[in-house]
Kinemage of the C-alpha trace (Angstrom):
@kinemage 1
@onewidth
@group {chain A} dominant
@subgroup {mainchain}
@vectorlist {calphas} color= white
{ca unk a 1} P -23.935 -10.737 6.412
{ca unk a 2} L -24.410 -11.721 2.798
{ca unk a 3} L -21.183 -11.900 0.885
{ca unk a 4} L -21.450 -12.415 -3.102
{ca unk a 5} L -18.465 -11.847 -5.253
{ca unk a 6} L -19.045 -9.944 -8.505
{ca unk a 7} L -16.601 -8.234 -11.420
{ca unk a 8} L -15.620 -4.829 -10.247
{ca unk a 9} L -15.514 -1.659 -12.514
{ca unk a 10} L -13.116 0.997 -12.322
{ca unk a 11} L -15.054 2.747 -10.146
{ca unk a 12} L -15.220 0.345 -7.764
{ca unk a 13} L -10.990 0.804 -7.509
{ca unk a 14} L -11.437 4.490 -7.244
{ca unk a 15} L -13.680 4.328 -4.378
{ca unk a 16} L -11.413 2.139 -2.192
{ca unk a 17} L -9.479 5.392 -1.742
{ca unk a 18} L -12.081 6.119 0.964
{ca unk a 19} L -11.492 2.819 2.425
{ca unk a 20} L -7.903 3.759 3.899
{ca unk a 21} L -6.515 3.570 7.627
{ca unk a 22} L -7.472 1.375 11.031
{ca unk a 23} L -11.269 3.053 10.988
{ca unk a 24} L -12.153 1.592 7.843
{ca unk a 25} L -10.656 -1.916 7.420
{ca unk a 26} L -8.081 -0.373 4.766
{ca unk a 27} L -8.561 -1.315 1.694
{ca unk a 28} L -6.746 1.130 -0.364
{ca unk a 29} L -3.447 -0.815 -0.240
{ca unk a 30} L -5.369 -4.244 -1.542
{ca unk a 31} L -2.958 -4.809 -4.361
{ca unk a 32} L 0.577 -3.411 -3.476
{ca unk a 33} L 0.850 -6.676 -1.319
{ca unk a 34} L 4.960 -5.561 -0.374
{ca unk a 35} L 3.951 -3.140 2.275
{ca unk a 36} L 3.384 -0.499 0.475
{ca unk a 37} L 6.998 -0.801 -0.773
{ca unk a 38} L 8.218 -0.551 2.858
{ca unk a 39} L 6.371 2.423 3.912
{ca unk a 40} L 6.545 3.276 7.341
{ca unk a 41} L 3.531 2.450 9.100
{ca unk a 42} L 3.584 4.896 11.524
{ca unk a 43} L 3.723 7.511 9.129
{ca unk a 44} L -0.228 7.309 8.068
{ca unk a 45} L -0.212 10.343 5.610
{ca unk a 46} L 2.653 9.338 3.586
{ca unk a 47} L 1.499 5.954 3.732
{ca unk a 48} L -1.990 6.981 2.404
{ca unk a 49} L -0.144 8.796 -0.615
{ca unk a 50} L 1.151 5.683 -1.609
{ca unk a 51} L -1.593 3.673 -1.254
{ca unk a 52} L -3.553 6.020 -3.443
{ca unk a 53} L -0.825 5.132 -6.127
{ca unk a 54} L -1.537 1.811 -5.654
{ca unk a 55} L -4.876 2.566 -6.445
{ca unk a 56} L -4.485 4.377 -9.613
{ca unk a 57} L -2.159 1.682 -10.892
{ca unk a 58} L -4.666 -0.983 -10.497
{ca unk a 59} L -7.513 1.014 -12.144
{ca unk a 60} L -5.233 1.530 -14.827
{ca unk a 61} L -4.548 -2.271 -15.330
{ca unk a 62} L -8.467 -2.526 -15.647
{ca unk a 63} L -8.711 -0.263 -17.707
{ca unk a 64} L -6.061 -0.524 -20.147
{ca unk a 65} L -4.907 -4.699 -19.876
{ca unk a 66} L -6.698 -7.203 -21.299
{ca unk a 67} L -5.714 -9.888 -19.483
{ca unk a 68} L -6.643 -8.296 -16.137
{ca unk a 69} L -10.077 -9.628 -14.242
{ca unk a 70} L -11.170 -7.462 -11.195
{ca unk a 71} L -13.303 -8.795 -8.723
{ca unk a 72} L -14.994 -7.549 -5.324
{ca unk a 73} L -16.707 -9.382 -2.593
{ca unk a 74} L -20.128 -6.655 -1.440
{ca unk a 75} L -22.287 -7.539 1.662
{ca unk a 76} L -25.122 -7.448 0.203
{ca unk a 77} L -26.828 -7.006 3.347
{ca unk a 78} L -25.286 -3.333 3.634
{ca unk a 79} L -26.478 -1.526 0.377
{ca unk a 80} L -23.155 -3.686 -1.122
{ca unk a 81} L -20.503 -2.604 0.364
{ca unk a 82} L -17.365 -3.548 -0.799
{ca unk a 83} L -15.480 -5.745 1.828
{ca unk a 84} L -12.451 -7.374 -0.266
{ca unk a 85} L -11.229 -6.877 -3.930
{ca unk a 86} L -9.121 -9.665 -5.859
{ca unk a 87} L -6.982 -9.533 -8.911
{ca unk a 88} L -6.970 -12.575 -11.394
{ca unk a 89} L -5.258 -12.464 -15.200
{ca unk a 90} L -6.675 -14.784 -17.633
{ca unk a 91} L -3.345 -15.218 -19.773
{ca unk a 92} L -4.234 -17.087 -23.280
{ca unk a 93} L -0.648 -17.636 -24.557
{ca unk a 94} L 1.563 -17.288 -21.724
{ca unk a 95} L 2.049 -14.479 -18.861
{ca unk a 96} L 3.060 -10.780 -19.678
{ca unk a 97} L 6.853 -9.634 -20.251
{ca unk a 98} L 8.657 -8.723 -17.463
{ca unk a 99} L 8.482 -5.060 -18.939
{ca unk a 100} L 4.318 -5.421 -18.487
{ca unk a 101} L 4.371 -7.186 -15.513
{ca unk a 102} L 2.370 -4.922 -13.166
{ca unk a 103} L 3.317 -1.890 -15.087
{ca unk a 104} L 0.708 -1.066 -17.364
{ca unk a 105} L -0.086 2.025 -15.164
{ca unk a 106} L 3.156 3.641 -14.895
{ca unk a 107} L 3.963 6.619 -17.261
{ca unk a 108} L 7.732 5.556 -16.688
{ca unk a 109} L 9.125 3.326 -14.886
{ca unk a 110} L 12.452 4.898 -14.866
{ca unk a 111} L 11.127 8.323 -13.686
{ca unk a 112} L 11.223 9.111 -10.686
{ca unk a 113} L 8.235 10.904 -10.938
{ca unk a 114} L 6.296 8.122 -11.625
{ca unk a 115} L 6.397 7.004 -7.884
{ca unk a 116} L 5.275 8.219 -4.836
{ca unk a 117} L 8.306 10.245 -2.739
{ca unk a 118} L 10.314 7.986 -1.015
{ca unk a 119} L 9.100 5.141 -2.039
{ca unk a 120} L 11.306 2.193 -3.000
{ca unk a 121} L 11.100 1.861 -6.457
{ca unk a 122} L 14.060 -0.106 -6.981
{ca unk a 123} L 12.920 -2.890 -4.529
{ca unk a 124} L 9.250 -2.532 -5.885
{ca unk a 125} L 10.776 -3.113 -9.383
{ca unk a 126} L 13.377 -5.859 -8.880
{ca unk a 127} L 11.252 -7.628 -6.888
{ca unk a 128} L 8.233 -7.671 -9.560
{ca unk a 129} L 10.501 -8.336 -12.272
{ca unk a 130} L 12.566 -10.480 -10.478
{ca unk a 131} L 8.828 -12.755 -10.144
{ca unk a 132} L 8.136 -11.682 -13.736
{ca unk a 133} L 11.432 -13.173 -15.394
{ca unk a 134} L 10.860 -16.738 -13.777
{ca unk a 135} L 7.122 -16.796 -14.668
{ca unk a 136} L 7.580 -18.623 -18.271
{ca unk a 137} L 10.103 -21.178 -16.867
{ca unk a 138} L 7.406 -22.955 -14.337
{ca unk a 139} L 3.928 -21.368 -15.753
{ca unk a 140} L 5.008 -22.115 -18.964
{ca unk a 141} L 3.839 -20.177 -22.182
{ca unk a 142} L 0.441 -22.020 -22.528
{ca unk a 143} L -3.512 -20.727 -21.593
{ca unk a 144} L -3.834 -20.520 -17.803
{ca unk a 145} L -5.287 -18.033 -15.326
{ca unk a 146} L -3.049 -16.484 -12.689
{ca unk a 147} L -4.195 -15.056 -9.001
{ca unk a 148} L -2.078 -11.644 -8.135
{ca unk a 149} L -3.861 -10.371 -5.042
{ca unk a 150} L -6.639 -10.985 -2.364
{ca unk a 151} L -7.402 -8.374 -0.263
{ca unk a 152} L -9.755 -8.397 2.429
{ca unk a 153} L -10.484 -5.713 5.359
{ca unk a 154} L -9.627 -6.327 8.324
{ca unk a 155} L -13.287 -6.080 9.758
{ca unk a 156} L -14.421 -9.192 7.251
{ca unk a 157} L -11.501 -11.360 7.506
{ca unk a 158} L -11.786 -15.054 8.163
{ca unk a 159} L -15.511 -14.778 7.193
{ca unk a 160} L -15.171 -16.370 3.711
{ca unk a 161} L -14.666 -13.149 1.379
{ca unk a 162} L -10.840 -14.238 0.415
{ca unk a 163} L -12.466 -17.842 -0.947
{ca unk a 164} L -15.189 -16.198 -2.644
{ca unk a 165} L -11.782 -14.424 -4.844
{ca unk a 166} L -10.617 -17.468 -5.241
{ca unk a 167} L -13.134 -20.068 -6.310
{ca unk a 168} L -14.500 -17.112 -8.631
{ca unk a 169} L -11.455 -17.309 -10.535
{ca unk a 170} L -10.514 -21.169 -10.221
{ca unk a 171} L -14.257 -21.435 -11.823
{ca unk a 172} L -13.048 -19.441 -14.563
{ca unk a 173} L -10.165 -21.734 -15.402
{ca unk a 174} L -12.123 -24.845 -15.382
{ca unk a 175} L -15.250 -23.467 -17.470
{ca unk a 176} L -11.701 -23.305 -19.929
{ca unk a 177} L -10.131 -26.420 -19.135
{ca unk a 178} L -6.747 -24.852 -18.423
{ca unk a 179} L -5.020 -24.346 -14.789
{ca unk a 180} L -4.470 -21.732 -12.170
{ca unk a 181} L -1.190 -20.237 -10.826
{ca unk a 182} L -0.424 -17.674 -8.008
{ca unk a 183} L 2.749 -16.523 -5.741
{ca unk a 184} L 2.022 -16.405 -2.383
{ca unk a 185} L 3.431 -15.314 1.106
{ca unk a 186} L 4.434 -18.228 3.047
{ca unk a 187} L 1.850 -17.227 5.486
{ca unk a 188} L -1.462 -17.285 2.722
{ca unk a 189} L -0.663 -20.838 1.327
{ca unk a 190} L -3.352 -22.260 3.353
{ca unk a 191} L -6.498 -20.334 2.184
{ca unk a 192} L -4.765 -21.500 -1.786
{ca unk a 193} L -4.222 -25.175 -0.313
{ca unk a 194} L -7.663 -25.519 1.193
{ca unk a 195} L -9.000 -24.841 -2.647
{ca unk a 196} L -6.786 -27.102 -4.466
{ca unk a 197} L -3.844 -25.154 -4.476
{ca unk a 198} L -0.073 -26.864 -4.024
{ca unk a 199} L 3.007 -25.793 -3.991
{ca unk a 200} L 5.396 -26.517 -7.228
{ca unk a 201} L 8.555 -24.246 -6.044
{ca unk a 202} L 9.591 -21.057 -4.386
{ca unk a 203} L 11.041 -18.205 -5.165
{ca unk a 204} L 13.755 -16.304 -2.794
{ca unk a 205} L 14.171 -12.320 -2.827
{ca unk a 206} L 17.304 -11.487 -0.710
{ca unk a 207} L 16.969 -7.692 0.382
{ca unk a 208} L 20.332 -6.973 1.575
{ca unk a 209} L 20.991 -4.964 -1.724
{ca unk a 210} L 18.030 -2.814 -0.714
{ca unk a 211} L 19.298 -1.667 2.634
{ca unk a 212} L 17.518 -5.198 4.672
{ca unk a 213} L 20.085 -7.066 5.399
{ca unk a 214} L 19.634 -10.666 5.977
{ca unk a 215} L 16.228 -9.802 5.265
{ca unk a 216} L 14.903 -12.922 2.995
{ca unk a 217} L 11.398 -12.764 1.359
{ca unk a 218} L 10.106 -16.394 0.794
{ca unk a 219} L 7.378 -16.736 -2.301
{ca unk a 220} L 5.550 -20.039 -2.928
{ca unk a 221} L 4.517 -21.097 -6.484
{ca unk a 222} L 1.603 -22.876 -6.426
{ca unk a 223} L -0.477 -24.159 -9.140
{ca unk a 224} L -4.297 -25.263 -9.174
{ca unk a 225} L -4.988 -27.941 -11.907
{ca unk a 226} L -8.890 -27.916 -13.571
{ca unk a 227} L -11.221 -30.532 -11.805
């Protein structure tokens, strides 16, 4: 196996629809990183739908943000297939509104027919902008990159692909000089720590309003500082 990580195209988002479900590693789903907004994962064909969505919103971002930096890992050693995609924003004066955050894609946001049926749109949404409100109060408004996603398939996991992601981008922010920022699970912060990662703060989403309750989402800041 020869992993090299390399920008991705929109293309490259559009064919991860084929890379959905437990035979292929799923990859479809590699930047809705909420579960699908609590799809049920025993119900494979709505949960496809949705991760199509997913898709299309992320190819969108490519294609119409700026800020947005798509990159894929490829094993080069099988015609380049794709094996994990990441999702890094290089952000010159500060991160995106809370209205942009992660909504460049939608037509409306308050449609309903924007989203996938049954999906959870008002978790999806206060939960995003929830993130997106506290962004300028720890990132700050100044030139920094920031890490949104890192998925890998399940097949190539633990084999290196999710670092590849990552030093790709924290290269980017020290050709600049400027640092690196990311959310994560509770559960990820070692792959961030191991490259120079550390946690500043976290950030709490109680669910109880959205039918969970007692159900407490945990989100560590962490910040990367140019070596």
């Amino acid at each position: 196996m020869q992993l090299e990580v390399r920008e991705a195209i929109p293309a490259d988002i559009e064919s991860a629809k084929s890379i959905y479900g437990p035979e292929t590693g799923d990859l479809c789903a590699a930047s809705l990183g909420i579960g699908l907004a609590l799809s049920d994962p025993n119900d494979l064909e709505t949960a496809r739908k949705r991760a199509e969505w997913s898709c299309q919103q992320q190819k969108d971002l490519l294609e119409n943000d700026p800020t947005t930096r798509f990159v894929k890992v490829v094993d080069a050693d099988k015609n380049d297939e794709i094996v994990a995609f990441g999702r890094w924003h290089r952000y010159p004066n500060g991160a995106q509104t809370v209205d942009d955050l992660e909504t460049v894609g939608l037509k409306d946001r308050h449609d309903p027919a924007t989203f996938p049926d049954g999906f959870s749109k008002d978790f999806y949404l206060a939960f995003l902008d929830g993130i997106g409100a506290a962004r300028e109060s720890w990132m700050g408004t100044g030139h920094y990159w920031v890490l949104t996603n890192v998925k890998t398939r399940e097949p190539f996991q633990k084999k290196g692909a999710g670092s590849l992601i990552v030093k790709w981008g924290l290269e980017q922010a020290a050709a600049e000089g400027v640092p690196a920022y990311l959310e994560s699970g509770m559960q990820a912060r070692g792959l961030y720590e191991k490259h120079g990662f550390r946690e500043i703060g976290r950030h709490n989403v109680d669910c109880t309003s959205f039918g969970m309750p007692g159900v407490m989402v945990e989100i560590a800041r962490m910040r990367a500082d140019p070596k």
